[in-house]
PQR file with spaces between the fields and no chain letter, atoms N, CA, C, O and H, PARSE charges and radii, in Angstrom:
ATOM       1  N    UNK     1     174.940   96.346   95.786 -0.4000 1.5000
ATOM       2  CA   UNK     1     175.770   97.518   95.973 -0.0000 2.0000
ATOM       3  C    UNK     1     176.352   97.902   94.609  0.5500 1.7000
ATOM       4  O    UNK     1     176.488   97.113   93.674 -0.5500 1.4000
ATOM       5  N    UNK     2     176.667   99.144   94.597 -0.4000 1.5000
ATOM       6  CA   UNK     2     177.301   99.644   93.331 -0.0000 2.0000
ATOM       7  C    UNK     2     178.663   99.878   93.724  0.5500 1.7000
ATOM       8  O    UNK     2     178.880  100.235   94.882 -0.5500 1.4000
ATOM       9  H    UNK     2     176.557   99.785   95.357  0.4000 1.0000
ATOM      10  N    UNK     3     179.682   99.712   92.849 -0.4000 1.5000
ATOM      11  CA   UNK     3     180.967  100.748   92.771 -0.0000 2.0000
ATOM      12  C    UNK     3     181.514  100.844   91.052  0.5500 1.7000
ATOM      13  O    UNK     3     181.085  100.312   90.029 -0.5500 1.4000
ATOM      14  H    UNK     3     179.505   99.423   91.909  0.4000 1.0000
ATOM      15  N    UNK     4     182.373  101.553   91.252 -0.4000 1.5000
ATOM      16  CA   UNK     4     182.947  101.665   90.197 -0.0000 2.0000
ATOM      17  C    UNK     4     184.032  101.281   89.525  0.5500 1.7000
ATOM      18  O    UNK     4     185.064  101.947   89.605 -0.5500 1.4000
ATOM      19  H    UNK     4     182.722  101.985   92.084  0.4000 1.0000
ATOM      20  N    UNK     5     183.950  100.026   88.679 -0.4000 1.5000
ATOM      21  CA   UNK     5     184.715   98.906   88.623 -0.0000 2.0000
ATOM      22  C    UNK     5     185.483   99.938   87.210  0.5500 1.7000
ATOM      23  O    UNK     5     184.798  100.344   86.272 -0.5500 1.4000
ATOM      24  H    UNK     5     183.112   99.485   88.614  0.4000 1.0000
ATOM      25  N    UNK     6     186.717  100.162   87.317 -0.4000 1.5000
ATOM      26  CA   UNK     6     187.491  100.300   86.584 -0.0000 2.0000
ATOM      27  C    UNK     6     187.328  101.532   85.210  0.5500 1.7000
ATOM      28  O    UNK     6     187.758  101.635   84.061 -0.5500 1.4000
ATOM      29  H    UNK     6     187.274   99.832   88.079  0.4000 1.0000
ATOM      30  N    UNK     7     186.659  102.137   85.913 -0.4000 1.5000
ATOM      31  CA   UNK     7     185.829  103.550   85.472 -0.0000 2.0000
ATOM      32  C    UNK     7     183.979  103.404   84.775  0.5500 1.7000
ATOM      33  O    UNK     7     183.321  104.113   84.014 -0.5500 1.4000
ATOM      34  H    UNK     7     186.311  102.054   86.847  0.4000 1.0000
ATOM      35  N    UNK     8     183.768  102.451   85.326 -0.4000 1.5000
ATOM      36  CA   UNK     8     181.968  101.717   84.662 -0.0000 2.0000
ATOM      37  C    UNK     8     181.388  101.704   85.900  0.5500 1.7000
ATOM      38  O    UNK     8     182.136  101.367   86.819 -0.5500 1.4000
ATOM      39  H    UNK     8     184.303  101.875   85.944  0.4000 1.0000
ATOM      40  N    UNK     9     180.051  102.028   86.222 -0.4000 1.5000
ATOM      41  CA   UNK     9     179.359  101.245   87.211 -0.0000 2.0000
ATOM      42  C    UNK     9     178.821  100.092   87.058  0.5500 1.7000
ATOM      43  O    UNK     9     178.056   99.619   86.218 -0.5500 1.4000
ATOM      44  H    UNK     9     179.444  102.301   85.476  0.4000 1.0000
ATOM      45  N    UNK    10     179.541   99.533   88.387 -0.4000 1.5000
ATOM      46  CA   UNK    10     179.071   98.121   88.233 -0.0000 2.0000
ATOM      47  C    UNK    10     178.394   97.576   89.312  0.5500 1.7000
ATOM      48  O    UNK    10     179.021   97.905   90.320 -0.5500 1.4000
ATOM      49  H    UNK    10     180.162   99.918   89.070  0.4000 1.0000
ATOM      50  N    UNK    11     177.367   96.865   89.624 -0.4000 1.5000
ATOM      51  CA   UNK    11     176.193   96.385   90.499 -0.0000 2.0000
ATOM      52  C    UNK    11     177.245   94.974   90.637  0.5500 1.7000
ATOM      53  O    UNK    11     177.777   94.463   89.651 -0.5500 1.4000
ATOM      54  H    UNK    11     176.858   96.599   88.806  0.4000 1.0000
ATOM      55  N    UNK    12     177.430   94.447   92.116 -0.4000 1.5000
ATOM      56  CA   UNK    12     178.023   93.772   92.783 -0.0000 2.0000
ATOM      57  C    UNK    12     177.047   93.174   94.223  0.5500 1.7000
ATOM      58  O    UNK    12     176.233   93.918   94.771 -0.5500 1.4000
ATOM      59  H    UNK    12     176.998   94.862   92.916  0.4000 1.0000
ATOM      60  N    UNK    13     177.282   91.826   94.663 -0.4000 1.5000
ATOM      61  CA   UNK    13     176.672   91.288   95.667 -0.0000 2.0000
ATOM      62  C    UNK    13     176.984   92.061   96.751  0.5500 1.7000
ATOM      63  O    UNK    13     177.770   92.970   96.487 -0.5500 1.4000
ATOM      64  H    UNK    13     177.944   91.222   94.218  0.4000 1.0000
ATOM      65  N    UNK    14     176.498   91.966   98.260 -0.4000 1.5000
ATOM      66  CA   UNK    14     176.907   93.492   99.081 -0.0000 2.0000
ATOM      67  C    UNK    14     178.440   92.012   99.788  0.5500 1.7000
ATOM      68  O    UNK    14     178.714   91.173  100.646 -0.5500 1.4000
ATOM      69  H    UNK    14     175.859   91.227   98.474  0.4000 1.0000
ATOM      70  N    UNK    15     178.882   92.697   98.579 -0.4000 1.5000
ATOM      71  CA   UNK    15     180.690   92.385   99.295 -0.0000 2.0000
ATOM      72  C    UNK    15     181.008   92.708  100.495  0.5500 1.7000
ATOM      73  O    UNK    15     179.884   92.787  100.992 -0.5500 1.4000
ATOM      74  H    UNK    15     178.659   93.379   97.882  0.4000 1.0000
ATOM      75  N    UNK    16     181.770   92.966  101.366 -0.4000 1.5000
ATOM      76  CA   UNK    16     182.631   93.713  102.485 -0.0000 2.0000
ATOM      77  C    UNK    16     184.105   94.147  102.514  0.5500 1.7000
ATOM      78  O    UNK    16     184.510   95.146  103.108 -0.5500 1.4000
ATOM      79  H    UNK    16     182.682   92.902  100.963  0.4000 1.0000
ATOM      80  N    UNK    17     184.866   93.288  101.810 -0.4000 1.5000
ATOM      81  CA   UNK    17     185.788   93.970  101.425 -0.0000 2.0000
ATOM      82  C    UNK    17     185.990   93.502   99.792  0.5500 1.7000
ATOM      83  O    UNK    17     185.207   93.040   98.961 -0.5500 1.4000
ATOM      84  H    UNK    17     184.537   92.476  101.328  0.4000 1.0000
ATOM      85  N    UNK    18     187.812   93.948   99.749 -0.4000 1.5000
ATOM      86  CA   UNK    18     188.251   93.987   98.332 -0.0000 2.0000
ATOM      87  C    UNK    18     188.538   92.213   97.885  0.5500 1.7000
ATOM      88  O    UNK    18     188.348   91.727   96.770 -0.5500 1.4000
ATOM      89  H    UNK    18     188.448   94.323  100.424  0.4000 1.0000
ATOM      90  N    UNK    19     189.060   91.460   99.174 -0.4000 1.5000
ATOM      91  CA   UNK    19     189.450   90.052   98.971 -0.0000 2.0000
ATOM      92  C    UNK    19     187.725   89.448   98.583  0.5500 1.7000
ATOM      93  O    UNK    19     187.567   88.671   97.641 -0.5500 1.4000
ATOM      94  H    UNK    19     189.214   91.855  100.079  0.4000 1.0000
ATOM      95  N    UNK    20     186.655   89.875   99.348 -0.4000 1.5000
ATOM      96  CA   UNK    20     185.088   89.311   98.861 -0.0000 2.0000
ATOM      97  C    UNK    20     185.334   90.003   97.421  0.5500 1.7000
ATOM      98  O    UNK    20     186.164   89.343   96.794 -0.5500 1.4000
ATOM      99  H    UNK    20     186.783   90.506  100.113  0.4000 1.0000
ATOM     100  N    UNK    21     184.934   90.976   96.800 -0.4000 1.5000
ATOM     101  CA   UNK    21     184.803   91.113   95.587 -0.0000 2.0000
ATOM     102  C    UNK    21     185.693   90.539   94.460  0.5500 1.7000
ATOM     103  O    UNK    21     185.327   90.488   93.286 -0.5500 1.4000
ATOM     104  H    UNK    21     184.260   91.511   97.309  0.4000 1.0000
ATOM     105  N    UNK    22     186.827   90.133   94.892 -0.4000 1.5000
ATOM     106  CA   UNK    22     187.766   89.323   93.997 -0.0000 2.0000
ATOM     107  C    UNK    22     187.233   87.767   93.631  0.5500 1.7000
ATOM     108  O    UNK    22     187.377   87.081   92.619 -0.5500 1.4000
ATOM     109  H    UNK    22     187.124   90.174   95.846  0.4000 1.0000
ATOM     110  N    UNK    23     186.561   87.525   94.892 -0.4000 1.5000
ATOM     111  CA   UNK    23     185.626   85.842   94.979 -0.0000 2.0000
ATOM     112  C    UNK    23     184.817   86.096   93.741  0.5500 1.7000
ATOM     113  O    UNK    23     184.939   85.628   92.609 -0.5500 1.4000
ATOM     114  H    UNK    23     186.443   88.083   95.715  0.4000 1.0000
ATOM     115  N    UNK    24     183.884   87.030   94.285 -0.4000 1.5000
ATOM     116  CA   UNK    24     182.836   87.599   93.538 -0.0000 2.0000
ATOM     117  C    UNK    24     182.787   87.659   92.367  0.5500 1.7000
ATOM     118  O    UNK    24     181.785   87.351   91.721 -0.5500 1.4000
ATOM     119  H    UNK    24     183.785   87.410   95.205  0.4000 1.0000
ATOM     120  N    UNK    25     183.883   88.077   91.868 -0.4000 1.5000
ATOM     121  CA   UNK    25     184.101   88.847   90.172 -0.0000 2.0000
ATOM     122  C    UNK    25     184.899   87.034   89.881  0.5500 1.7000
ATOM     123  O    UNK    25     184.636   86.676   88.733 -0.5500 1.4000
ATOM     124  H    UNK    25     184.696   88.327   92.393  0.4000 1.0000
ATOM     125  N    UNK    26     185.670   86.048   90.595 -0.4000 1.5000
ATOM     126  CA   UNK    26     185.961   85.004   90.192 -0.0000 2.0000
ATOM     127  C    UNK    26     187.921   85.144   89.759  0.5500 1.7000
ATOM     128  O    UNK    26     188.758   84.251   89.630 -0.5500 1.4000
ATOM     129  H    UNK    26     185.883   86.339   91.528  0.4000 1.0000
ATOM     130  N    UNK    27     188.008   86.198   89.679 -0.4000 1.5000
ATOM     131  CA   UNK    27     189.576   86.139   89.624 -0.0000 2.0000
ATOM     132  C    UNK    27     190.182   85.739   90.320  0.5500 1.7000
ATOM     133  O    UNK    27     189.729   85.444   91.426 -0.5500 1.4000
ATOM     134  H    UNK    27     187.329   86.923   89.784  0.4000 1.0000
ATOM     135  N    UNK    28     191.339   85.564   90.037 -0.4000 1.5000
ATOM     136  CA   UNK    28     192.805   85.110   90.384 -0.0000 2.0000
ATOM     137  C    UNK    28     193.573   85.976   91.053  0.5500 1.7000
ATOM     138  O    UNK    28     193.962   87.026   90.541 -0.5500 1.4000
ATOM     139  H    UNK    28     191.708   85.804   89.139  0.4000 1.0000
ATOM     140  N    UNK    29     193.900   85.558   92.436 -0.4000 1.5000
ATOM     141  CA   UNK    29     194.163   87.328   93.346 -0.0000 2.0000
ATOM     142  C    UNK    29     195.962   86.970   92.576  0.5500 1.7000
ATOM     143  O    UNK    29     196.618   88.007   92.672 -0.5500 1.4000
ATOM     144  H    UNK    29     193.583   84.705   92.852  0.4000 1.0000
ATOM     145  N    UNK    30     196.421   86.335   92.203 -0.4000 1.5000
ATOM     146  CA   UNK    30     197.868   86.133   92.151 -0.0000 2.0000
ATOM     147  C    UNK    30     198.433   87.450   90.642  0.5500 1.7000
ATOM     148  O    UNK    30     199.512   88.021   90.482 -0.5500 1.4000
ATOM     149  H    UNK    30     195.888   85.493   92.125  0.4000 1.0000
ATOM     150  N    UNK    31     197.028   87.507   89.732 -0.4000 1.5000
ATOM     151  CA   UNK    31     197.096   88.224   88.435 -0.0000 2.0000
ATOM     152  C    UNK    31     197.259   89.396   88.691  0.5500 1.7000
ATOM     153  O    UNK    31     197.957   90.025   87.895 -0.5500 1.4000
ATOM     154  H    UNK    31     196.151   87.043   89.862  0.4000 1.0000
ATOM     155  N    UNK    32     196.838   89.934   89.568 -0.4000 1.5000
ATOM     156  CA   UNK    32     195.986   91.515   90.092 -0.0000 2.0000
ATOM     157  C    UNK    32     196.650   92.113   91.168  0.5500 1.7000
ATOM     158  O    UNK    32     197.049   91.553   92.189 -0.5500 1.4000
ATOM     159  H    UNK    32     196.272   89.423   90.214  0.4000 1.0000
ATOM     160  N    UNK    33     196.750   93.455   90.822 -0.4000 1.5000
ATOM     161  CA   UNK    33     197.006   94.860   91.145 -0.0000 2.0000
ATOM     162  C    UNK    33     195.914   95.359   91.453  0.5500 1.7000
ATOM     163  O    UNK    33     195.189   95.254   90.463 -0.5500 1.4000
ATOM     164  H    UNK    33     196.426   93.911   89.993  0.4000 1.0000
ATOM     165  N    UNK    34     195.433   95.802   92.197 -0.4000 1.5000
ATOM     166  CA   UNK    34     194.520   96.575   92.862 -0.0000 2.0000
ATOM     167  C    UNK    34     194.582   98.336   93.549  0.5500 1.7000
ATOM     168  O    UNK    34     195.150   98.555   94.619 -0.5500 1.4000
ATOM     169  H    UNK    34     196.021   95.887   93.001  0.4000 1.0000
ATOM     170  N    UNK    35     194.035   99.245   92.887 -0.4000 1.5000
ATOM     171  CA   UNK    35     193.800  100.319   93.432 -0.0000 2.0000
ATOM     172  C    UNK    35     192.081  100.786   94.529  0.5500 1.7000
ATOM     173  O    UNK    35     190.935  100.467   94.213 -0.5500 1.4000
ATOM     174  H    UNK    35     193.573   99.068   92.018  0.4000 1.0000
ATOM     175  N    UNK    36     192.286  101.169   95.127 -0.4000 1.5000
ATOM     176  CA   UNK    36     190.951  101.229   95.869 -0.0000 2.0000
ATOM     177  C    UNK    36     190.980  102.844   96.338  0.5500 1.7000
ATOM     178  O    UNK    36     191.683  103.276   97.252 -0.5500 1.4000
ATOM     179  H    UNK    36     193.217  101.428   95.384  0.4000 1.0000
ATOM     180  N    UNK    37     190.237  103.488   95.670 -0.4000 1.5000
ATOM     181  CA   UNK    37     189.563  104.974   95.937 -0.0000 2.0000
ATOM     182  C    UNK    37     190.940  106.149   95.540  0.5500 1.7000
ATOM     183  O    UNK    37     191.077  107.331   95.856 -0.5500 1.4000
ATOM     184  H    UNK    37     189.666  103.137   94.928  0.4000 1.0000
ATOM     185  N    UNK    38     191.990  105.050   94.572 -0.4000 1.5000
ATOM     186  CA   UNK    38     193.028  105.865   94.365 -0.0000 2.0000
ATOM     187  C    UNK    38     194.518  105.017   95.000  0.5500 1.7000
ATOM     188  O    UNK    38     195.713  104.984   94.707 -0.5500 1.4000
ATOM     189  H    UNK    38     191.879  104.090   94.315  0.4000 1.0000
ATOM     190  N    UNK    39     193.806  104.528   95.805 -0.4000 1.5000
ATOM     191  CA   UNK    39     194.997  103.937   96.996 -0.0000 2.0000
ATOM     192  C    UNK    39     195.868  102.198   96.456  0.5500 1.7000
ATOM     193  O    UNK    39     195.268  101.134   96.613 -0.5500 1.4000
ATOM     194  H    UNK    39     192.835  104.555   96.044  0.4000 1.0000
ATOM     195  N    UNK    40     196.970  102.252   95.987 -0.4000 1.5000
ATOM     196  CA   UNK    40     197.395  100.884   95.778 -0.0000 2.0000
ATOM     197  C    UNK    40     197.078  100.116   96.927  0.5500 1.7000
ATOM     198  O    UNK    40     197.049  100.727   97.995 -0.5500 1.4000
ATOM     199  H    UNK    40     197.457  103.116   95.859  0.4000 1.0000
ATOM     200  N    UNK    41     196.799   98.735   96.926 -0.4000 1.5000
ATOM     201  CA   UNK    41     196.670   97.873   97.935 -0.0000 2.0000
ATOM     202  C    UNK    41     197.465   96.810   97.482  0.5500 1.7000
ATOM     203  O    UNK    41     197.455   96.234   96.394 -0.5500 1.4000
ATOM     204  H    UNK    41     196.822   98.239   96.058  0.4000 1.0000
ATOM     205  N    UNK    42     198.547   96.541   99.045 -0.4000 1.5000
ATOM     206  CA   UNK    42     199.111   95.139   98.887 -0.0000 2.0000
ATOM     207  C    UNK    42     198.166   94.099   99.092  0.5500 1.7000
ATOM     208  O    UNK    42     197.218   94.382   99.825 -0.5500 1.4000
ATOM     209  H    UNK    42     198.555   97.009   99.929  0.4000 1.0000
ATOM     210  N    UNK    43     198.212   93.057   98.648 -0.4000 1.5000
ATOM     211  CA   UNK    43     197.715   91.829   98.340 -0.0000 2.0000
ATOM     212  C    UNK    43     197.869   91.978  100.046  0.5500 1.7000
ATOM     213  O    UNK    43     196.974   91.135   99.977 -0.5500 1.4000
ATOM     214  H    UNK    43     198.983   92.827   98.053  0.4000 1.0000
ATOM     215  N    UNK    44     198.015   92.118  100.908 -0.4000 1.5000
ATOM     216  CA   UNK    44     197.909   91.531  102.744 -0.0000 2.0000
ATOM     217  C    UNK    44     196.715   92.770  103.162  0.5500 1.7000
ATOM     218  O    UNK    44     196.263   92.834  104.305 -0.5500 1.4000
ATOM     219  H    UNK    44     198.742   92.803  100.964  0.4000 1.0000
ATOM     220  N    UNK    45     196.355   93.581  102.225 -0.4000 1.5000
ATOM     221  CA   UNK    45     195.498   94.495  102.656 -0.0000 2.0000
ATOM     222  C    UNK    45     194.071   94.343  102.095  0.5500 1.7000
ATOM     223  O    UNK    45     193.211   95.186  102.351 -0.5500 1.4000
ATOM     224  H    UNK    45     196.723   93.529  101.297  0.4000 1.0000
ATOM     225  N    UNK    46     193.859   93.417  101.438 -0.4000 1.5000
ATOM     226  CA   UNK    46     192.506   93.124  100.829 -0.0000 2.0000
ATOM     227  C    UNK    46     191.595   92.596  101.221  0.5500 1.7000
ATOM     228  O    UNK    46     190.461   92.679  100.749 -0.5500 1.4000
ATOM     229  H    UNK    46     194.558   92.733  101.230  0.4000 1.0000
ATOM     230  N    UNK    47     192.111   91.646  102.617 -0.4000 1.5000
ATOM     231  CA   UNK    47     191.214   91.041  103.193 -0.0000 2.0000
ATOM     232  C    UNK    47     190.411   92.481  104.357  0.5500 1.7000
ATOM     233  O    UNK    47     189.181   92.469  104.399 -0.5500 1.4000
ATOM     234  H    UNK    47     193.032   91.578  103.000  0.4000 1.0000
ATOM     235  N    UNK    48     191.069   93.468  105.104 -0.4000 1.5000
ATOM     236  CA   UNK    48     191.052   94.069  105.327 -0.0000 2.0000
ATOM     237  C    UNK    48     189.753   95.192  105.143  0.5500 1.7000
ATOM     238  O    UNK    48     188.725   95.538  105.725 -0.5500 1.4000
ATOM     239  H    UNK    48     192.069   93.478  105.070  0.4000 1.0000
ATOM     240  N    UNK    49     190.494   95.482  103.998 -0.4000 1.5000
ATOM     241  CA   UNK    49     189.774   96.978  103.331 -0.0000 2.0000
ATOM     242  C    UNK    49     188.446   96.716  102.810  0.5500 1.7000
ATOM     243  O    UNK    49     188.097   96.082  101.814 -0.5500 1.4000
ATOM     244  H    UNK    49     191.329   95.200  103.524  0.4000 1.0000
ATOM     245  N    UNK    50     187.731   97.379  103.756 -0.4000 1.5000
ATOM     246  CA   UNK    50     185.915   97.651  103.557 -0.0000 2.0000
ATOM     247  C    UNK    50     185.796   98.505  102.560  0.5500 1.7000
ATOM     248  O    UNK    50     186.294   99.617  102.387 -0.5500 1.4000
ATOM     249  H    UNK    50     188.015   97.894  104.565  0.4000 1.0000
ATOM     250  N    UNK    51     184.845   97.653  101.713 -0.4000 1.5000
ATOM     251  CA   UNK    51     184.351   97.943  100.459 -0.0000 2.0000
ATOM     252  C    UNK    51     183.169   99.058  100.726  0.5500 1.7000
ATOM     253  O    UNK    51     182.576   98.941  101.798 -0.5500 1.4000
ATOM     254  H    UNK    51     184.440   96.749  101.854  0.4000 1.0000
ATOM     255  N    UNK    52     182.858   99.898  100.038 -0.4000 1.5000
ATOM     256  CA   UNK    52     181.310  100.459  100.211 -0.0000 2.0000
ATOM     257  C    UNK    52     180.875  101.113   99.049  0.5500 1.7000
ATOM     258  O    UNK    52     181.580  101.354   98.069 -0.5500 1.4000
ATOM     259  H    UNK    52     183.339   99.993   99.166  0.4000 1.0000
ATOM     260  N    UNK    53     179.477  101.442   99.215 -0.4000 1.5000
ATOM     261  CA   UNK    53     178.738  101.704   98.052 -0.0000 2.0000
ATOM     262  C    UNK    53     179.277  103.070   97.624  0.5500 1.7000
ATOM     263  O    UNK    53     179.254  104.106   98.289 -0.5500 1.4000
ATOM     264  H    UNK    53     178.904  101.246  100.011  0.4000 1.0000
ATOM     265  N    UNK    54     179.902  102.836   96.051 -0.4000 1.5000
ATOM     266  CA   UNK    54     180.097  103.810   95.327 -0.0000 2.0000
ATOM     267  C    UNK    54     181.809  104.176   95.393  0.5500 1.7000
ATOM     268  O    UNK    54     182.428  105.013   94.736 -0.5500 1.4000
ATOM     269  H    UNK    54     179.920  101.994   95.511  0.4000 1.0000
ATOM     270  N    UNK    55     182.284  103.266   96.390 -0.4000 1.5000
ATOM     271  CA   UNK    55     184.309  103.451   96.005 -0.0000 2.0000
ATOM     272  C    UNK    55     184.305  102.941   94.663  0.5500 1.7000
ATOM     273  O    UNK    55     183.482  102.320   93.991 -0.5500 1.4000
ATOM     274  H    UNK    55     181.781  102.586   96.924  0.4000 1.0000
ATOM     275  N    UNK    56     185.625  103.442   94.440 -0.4000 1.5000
ATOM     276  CA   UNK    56     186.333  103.160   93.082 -0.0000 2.0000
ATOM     277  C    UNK    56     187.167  102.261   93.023  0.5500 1.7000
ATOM     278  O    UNK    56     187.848  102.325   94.047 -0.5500 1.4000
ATOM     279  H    UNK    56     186.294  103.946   94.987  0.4000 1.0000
ATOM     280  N    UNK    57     187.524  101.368   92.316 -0.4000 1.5000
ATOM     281  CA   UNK    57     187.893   99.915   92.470 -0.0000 2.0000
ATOM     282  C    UNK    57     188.497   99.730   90.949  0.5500 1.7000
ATOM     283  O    UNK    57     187.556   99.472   90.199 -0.5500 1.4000
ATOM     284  H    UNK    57     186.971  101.316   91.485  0.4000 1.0000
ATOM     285  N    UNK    58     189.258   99.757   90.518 -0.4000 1.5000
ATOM     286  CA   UNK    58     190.718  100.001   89.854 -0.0000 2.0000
ATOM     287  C    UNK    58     191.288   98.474   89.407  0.5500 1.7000
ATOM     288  O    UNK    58     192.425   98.471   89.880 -0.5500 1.4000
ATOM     289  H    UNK    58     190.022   99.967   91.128  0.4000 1.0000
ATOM     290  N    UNK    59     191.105   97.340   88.824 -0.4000 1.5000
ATOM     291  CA   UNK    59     191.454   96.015   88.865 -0.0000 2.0000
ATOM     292  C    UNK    59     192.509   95.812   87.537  0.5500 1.7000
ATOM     293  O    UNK    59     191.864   95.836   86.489 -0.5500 1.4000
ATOM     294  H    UNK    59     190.182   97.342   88.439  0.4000 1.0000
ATOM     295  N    UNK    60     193.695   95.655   87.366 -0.4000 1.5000
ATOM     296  CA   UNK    60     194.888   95.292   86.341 -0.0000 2.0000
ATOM     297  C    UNK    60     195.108   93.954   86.784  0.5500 1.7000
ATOM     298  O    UNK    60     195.344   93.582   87.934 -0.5500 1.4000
ATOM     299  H    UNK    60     194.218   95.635   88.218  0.4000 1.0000
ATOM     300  N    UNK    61     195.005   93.273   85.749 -0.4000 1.5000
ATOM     301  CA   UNK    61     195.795   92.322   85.258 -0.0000 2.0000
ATOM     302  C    UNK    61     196.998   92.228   85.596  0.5500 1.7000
ATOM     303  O    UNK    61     197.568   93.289   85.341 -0.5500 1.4000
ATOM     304  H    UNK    61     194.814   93.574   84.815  0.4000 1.0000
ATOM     305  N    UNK    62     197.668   91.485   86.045 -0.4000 1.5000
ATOM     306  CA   UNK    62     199.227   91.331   85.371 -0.0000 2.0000
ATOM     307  C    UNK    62     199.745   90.450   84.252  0.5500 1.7000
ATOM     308  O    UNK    62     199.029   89.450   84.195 -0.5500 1.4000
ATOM     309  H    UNK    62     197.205   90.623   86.252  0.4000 1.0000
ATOM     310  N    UNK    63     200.253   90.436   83.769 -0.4000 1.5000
ATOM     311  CA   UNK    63     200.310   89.357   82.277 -0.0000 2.0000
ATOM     312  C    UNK    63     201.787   88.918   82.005  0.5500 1.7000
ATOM     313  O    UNK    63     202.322   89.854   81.412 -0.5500 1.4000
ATOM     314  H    UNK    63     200.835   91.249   83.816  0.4000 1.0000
ATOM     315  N    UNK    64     202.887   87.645   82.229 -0.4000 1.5000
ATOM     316  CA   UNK    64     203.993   87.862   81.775 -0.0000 2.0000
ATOM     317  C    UNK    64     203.905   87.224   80.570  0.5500 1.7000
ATOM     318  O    UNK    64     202.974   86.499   80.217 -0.5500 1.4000
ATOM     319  H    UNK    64     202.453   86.884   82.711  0.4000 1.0000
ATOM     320  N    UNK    65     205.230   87.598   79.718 -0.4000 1.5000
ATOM     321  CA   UNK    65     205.159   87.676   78.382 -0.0000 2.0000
ATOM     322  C    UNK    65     206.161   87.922   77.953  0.5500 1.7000
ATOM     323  O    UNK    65     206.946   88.584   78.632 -0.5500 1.4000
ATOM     324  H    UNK    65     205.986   88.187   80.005  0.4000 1.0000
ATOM     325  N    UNK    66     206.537   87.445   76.557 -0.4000 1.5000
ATOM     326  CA   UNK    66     207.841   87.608   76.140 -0.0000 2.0000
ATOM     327  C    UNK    66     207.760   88.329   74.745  0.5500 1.7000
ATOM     328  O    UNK    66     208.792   88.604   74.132 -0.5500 1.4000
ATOM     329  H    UNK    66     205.899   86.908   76.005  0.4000 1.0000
């Protein structure tokens, strides 16, 4: 499947939602902010939200720091 990881296309395993593509990509759901097709998602909505070919998928970091 394709979507569009953070304004790039990016070729991805056929995920189902946003919590599979986080496996997928190997991150740390605790780092990350997530937008999906525009839409912020709380961390309780990721398991949830069906992924599909060609959404937009938005992934920040969070970083603390002094």
């Amino acid at each position: 499947m394709t979507v569009i990881l953070n304004g790039e296309s990016r070729s991805v395993a056929e995920v189902t939602t946003i919590a599979a593509l986080v496996r997928e990509l190997n991150l740390i759901p605790a780092t990350l902010l997530i937008e999906h097709n525009g839409l912020a998602l709380h961390r309780e909505e990721w398991n949830s939200r069906a992924l599909r070919e060609g959404d937009k998928v938005e992934l920040i970091r969070v970083v603390a720091g002094g």
